[in-house]
C-alpha positions in Angstrom: -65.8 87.2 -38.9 -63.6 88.3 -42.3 -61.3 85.9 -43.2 -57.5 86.5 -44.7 -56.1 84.4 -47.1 -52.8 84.6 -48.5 -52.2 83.4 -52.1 -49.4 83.4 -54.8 -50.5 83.3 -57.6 -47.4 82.5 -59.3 -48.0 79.1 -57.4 -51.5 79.1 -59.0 -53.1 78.7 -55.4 -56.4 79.4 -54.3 -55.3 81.1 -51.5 -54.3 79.7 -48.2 -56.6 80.6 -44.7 -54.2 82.4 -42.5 -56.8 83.5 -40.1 -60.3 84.3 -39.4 -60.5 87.9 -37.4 -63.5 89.4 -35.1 -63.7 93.0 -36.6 -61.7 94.7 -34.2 -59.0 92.8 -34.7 -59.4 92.9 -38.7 -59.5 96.4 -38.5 -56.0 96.5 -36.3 -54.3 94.3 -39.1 -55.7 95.7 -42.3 -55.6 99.3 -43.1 -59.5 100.1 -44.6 -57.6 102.6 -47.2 -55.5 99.7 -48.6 -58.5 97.7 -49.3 -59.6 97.2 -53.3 -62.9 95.2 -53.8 -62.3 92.6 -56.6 -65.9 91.3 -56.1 -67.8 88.3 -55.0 -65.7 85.5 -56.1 -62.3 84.5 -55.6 -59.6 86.4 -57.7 -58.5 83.9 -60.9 -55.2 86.0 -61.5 -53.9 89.3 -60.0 -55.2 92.3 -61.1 -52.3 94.6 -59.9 -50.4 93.9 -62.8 -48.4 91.9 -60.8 -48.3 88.0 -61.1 -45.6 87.7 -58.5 -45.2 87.5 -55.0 -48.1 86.9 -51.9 -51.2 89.2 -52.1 -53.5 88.9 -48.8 -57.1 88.8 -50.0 -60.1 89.4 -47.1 -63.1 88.0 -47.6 -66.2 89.3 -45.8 -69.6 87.3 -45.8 -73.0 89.0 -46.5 -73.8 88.0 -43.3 -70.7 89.8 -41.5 -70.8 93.0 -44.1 -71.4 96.3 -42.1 -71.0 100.3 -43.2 -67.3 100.1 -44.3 -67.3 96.6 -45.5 -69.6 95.3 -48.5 -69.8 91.5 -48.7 -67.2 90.2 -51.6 -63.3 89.7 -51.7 -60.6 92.2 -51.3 -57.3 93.1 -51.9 -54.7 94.4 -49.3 -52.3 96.5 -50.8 -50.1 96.2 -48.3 -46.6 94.1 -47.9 -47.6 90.4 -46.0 -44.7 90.8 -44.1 -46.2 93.7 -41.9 -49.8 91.9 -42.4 -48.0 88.6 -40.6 -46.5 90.7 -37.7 -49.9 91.9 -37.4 -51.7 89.1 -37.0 -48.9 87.8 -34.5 -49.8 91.0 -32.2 -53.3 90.4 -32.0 -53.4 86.8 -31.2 -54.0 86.0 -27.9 -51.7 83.6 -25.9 -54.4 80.7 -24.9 -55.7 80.7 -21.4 -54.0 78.6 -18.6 -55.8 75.9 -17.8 -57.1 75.7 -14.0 -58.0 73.0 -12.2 
């Protein structure tokens, strides 16, 4: 399952683990067309030309990569905000617990 980190790199972060998404879900939150590959490590600084303000990176094991998603990190070019409120509306409320 990808996972989504936010990071500020004003902060000089590595990035924080917001969430870790089955596919369908991932691909409810992020928009494919917003996605930039920045490769196979961890970003070191922005390459937006913008050192301010959150980015959401996704990264995407080589053993979860499929036809529309190589393995490697990427940046969604997209405000957190609307990322955040999409997360909220694909987490599950947790099950009731019968006994």
């Amino acid at each position: 399952m990808p996972n989504l980190y936010f990071w500020e790199p004003e902060n000089q972060t590595h990035g924080i683990l917001h969430a870790v998404l089955p596919w369908e879900q991932c691909n409810r939150v992020i928009d494919r067309a917003l996605a930039i590959r920045l490769g196979d490590e961890f970003p070191s600084r922005p390459n937006n030309g913008s050192a301010h303000g959150t980015l959401a990176i996704l990264y995407v094991r080589s053993e979860e990569a499929n036809e529309e998603w190589t393995a490697g990190f990427y940046r969604i070019d997209a405000d957190v905000t609307e990322i955040r409120e999409g997360l909220s509306s694909v987490k599950s409320p947790p099950s009731p617990v019968r006994r």
